[in-house]
N, C-alpha and C positions, 0 to 999 in steps of 0.2 A: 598621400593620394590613396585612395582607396581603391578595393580590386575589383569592383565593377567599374571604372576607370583605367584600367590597365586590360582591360577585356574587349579588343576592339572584336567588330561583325556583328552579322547576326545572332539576334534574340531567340533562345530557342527555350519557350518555356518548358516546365519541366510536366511531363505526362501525370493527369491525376494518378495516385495509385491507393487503391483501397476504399477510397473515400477521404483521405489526407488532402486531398488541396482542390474542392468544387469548388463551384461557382454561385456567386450569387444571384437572384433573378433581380430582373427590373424592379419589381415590389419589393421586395426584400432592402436594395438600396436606397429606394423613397424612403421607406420606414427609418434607416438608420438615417438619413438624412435629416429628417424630425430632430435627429439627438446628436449630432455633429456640426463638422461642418467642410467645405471644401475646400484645400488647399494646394496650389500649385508646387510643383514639385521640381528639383536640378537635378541633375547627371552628378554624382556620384554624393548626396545626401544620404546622411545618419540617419533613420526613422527611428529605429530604436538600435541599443547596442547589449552585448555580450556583457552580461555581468550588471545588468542597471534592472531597475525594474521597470517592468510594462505602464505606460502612462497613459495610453490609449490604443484604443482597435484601428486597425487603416482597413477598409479598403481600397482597393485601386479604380480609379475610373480611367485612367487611361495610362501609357506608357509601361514600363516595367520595371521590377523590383527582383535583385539578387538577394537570397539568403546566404550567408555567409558564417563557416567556421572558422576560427581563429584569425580573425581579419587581419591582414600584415604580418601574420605571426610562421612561424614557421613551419606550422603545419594546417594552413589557410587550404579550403575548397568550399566548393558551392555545394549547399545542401539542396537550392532548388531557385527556379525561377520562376515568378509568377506575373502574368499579364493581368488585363484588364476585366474584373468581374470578381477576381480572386481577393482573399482579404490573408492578414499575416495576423503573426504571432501563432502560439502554443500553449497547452496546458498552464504554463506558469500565469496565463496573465488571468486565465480565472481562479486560480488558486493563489496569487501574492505571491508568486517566488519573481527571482530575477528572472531574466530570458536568459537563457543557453546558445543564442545566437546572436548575429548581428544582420540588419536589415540592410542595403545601400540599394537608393535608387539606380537602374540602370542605365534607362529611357527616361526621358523629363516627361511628366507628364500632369496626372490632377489626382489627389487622393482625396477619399473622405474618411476625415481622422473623427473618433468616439471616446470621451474621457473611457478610461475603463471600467471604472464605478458604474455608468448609466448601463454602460454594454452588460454588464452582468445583471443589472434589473432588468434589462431589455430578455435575455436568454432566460429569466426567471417567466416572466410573461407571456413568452413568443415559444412557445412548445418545438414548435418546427424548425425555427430561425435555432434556435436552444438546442435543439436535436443534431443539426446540420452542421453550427459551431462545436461542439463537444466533440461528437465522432471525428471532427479533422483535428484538433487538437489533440486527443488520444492519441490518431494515425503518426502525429507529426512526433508526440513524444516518444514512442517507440522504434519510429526512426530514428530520432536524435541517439537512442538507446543502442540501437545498432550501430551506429556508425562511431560510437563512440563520442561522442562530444561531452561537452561538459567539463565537469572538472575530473582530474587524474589523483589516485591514492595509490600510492606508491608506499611497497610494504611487502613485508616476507609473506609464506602463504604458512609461513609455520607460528606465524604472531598470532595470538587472538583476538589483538584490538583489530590487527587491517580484517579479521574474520568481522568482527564488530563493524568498523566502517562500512566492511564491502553488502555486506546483509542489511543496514540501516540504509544503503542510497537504493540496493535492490527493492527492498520492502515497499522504500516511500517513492518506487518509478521515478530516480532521478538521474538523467543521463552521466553519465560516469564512464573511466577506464580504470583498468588494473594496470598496475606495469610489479608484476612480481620480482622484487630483489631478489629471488635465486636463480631466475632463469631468465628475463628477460634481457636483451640485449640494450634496450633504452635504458636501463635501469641507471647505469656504472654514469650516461653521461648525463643524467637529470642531477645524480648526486654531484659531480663534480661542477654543475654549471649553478645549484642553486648555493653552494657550501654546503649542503647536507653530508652529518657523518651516519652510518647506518644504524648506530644506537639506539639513531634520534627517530628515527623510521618505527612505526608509518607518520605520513606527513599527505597532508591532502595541498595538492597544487589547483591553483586556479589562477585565470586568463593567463597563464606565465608571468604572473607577478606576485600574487597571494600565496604565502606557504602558511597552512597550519601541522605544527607539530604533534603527532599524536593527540587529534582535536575529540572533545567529548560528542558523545550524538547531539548533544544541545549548541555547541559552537559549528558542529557541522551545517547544524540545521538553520542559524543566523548568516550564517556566509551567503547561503542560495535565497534567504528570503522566505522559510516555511516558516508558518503564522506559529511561534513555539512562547508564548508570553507565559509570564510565570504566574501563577491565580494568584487574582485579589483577595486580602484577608478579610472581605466580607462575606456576605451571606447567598447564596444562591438554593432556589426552589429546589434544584436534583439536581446533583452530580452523577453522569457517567464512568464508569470505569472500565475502560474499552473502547475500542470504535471499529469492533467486526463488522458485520453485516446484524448482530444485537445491538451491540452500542450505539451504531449508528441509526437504528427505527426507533429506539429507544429516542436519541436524542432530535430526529425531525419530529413525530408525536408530542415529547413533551414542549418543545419550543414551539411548533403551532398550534399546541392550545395555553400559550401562552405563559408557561414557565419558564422562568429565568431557570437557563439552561449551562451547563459546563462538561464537556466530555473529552476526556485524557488517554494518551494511551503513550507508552513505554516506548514506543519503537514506529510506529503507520499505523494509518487510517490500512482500512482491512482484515485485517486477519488474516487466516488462510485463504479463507474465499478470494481474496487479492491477488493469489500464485497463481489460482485456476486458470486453467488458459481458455477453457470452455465450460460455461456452466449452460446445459442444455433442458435441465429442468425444473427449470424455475420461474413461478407464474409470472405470464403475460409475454415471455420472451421467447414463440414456437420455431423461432430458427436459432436459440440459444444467443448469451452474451457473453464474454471475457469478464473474469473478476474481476480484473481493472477497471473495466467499461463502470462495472456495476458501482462499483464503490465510489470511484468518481461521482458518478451521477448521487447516490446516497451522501456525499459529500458536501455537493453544489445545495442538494434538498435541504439539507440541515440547516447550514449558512443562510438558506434563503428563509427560513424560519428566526433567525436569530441564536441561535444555536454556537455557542463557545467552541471552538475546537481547538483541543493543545498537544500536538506533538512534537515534541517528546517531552512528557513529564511523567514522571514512576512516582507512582503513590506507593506509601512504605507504609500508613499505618490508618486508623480507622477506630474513633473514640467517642464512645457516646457522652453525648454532653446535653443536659435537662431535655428538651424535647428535640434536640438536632444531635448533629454526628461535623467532629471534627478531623477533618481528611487533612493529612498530612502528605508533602513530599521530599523525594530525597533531598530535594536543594534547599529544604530547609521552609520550606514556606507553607501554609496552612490554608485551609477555609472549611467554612462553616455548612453544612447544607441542610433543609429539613427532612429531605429523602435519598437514598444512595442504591443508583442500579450497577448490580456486579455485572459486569459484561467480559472479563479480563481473558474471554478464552483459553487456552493451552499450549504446552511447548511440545514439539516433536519429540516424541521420541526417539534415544540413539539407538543404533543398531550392535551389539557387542559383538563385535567381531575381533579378534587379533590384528594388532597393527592399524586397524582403519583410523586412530584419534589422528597419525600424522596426515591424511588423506583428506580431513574433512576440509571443505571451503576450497580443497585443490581439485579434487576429480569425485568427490563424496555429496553430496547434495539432502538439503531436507525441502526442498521448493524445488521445483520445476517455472522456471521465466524466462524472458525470454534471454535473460542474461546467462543463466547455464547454458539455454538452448545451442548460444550463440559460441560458445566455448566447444560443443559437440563437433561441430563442422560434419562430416560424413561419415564418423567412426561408429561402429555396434556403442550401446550403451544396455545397463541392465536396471526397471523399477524394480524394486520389492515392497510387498505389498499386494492386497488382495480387496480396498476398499474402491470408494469412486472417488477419491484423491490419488490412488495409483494409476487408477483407468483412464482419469484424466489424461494424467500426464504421461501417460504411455503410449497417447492419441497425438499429445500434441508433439512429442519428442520424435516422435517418428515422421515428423515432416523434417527433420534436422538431421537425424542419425542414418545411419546404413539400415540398423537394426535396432530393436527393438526386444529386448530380456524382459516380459512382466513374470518374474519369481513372485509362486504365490506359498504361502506354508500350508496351507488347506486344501483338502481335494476338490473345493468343489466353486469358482468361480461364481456363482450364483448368490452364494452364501451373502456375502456383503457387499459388492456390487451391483446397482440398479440398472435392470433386463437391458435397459436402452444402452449402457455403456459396455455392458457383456457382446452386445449383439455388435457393435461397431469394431470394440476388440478385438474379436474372434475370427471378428472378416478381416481386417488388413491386412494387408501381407507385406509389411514388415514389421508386424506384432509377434514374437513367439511366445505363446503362454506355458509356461514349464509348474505344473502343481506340485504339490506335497515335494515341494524344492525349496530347501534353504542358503543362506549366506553359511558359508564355514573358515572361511580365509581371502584375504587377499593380497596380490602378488603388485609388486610394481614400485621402486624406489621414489621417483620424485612426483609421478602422477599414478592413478591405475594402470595396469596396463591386462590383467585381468581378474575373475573370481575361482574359488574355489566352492564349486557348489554339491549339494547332498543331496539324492532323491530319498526321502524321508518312506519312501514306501519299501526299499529294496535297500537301501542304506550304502548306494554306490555314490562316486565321489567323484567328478570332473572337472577339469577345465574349462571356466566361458570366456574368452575374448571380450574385456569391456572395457571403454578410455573413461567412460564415468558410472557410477552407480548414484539410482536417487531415491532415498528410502522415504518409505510412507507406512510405518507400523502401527500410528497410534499416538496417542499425545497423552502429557500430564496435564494435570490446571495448575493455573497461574493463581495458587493460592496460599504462598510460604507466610507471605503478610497476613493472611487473617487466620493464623493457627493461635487460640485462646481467646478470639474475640469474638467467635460463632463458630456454629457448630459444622462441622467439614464430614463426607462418609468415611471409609478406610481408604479409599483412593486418592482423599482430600478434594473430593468435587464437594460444592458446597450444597448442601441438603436444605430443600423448603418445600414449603407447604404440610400434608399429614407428617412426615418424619422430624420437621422442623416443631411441628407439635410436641412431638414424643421425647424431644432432647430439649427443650426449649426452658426456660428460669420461668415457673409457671408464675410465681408473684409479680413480673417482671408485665405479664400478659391479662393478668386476673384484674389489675387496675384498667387496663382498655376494654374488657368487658367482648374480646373475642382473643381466637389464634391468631397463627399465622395464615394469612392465605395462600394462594395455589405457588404462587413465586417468591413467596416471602421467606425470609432465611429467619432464624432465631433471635433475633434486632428486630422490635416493629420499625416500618417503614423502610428498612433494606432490603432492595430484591436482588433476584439470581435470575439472569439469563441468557440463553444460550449455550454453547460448549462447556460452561464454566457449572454451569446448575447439573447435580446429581439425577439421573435418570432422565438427562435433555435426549431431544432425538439429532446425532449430531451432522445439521443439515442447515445448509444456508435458509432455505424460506422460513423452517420452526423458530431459527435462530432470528432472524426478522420477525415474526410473530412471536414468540415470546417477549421481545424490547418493545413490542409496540404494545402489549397485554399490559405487562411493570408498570407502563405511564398509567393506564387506566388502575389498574392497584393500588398506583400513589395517588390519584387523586382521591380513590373511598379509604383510603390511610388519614390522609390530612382531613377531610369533613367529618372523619369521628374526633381524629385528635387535635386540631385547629386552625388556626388562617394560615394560608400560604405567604411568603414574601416575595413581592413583587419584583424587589430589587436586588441588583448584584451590585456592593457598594461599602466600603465597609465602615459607612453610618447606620446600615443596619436596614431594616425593613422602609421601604418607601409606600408600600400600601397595603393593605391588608384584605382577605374575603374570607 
């Protein structure tokens, strides 16, 4: 029996909040109507379940629908109720993962069901209709994030795979809980209820049935359904490598004009830009959007081009072979491409501090989401950092924390922060800006519990009260894989255009009968863009403009040096210009 079944009374839908759960207009249901069809509905029907994936879009024409966690399970509630006008489902169903919930009708009534193939053409089309789905679907995923739903990874905070797991479901926004085997009180009876010995730990549970044992990002990512296939050993026009806010303009550009398209990334779509909680300047968005927001959307554009996306696959190597480059990855498997955009961004920086390695992933943060956020609850926390990733998140933490620490090591706030983020910081009041202050120690056995900070101007030493610290110093590139294969600067950002000249195997370049151009790295036909390119400006819109520049670079690459292949396949070219 199901638990809108066991719910007698009235129906009390659940209040929109945010934009999560509108309404559709009368137009709006004519149109989907076009591309469905209507179905009569019972008192306590499966629409869709926990753990299946999404077959179609409903919405409600009459009567109403419980959303449900854990349904019959033992830790079963209603995540919401929706009457007549509202439509279901969540981010998963336009992105191929399973659902994270279960649907059961309430109220018998009438839906209209939309294969979910058509509904995703239909939102590629229908800007507004596209607009209106997307935004509740984010809303909806970020709540499922909050309340925890999803699957549970269950695992020490002093392991580095559950650090691994727990950063891979964060990165790719996939509703998830922790249950930490050293302190949490669930812990002792998951292990005794599934046979788990704590060796075996981490272990990711799903629906209370599914246990994987210390599962790879690629098994984790099969479980929920993220599109993760491993590349065909044929040929593709450009390979991406990345899918920041570069890899991914990179990869909408070249797949809508038309190149067989493939872009990869280690770990999520995003990048940084995916942590941000507000990005306020960046064109066309005058009330600012959420990284996630954006990325999504850059996501959905891609796919709607035709555009390959694979996460998780880590490219390990990169071999020129007669007029193409042989991309390899770690799982062992290869493909061909005629041009290659580096988009692979950077990894945070640590913070060297004493003692903090046991802290990190427990109260030590290098993101800001809403999954730290949610771990804050009302306690002081401390950024460090002085750029507009610390600004950010020092904006958006303080809607969560008591307080607000932004440790800057410079005196001058200005310096690397953009006027608009200084001006919002300055004013809150529960931001405190401490400059020419740095990290020197910290205090606290199994979480923070505070810092030891230095004013770098007077060389005095205090005590700050903080349950987490979240650093934003700076980042390496992602570039240990291409050390001997091209030319890298001393920080290993990769060098192109005039410096790509000046290191570049001139015989290599003398047969093309030019250099390298503006994004072109030491390899005709591989570009660099973004965070990952030496002397990039390291900024979400540049980094979009840069991946959208590469595509046009590859295509005056390939009309000097030959026909493009049309096909990804691996008979090899299917047509040729």
């Amino acid at each position: 029996m199901s638990g809108a079944e066991r719910r007698p009374g009235a129906v009390h839908e659940t209040p929109d909040q945010g934009g999560a759960f509108p309404r559709l207009t009368p137009q709006q249901l004519r149109e989907l109507a076009t591309r469905g069809e209507r179905r009569r509905t019972e008192a306590g029907e499966v629409l869709y379940r926990e753990g299946e994936p999404f077959r179609e879009f409903v919405a409600i024409l009459s009567g109403s629908v419980e959303i449900l966690q854990d349904p019959d399970g033992r830790e079963e509630r209603t995540v919401a109720v929706h009457g007549p006008g509202r439509f279901l489902g969540e981010l998963g169903l336009l992105e191929g993962e399973v659902a994270f919930d279960t649907a059961v009708v309430r109220e018998a009534g009438e839906i209209l069901a939309v294969p979910a193939d058509r509904l995703r053409v239909l939102v590629h089309r229908d800007p507004v209709l596209g607009d209106l789905i997307l935004r509740a679907y984010l809303g909806r995923r970020y709540l499922l994030i909050g309340l925890g739903a999803g699957f549970r990874i269950l695992g020490s905070c002093y392991s580095p795979d559950t650090l691994r797991l727990r950063e891979f479901a964060a990165r790719n926004r996939l509703p998830h809980r922790w249950v930490d085997l050293e302190k949490d009180k669930e812990a002792e009876a998951l292990l005794r209820r599934f046979s788990i010995r704590p060796e075996e730990t981490p272990v990711v549970l799903w629906k209370g049935e599914r246990i994987l044992r210390n599962p790879s990002n690629a098994e984790l990512a099969r479980l929920i359904g993220l599109p993760a296939p491993s590349p065909e050993p044929g040929r593709c026009d450009v390979i991406v490598v990345g899918a920041g806010p570069a890899g991914l303009a990179a990869a909408v550009y070249a797949a809508s004009d038309g190149l067989s398209t493939v872009t990869v990334d280690a770990v999520a779509t995003g990048g940084q830009a995916a942590t941000s909680s507000r990005i306020e300047n960046y064109l066309g968005f005058p009330s600012g959007i959420s990284g996630g927001e954006l990325i999504e959307r850059a996501v959905l554009q891609a796919r709607k081009f035709g555009a390959r996306l694979m996460v998780p696959a880590e490219v390990d190597g990169l071999t020129p072979q007669d007029d193409e480059y042989v991309v390899s990855f770690t799982d062992g498997s290869r493909t061909r491409a005629r041009a290659v955009v580096l988009a692979s961004g950077v990894w945070y920086r640590r913070l060297e501090v004493p003692g903090i390695d046991r802290l990190e992933g427990v109260s030590v943060y290098y993101a800001a989401t809403v999954h730290e956020a949610g771990l804050c609850r009302a306690d002081p926390v401390a950024v460090v950092g002085g750029g507009n990733s610390a600004g950010q998140a020092a904006l958006f933490l303080a809607n969560h924390a008591s307080q607000v620490h932004l440790l800057v090591r410079g005196g001058d706030l200005n310096a690397d922060m953009s006027r608009y983020l200084v001006d919002q910081v300055t004013r809150h009041p529960k931001i405190e800006v401490l400059l020419r202050t740095e990290v020197r120690g910290v205090a606290g056995q199994e979480k923070l519990e505070s810092l030891i900070v230095q004013d770098n101007a007077g060389g005095e030493r205090r005590e700050l009260r903080a349950a987490a610290l979240f650093v934003f110093i700076g980042a390496r590139p992602r570039t240990d894989w291409l050390k001997g294969v091209l030319a890298l600067d001393e920080k290993g950002f990769v060098v192109t255009g005039a410096d790509a000249r000046a290191a570049a195997d001139a015989a290599r370049w003398d047969a093309l009968g030019r250099g390298p151009s503006l994004l072109e790295t030491t390899l005709p036909g591989v570009f660099a863009a973004g965070d990952v390119r030496s002397g990039s400006v390291k900024r979400v819109a540049s980094g979009a403009g840069e991946g959208a520049m590469a595509i046009r670079l590859v295509h005056e690459h390939r009309e000097k040096a030959g026909a493009l292949v049309r096909g990804v396949g691996p008979e090899g070219p299917s047509s040729t210009r």
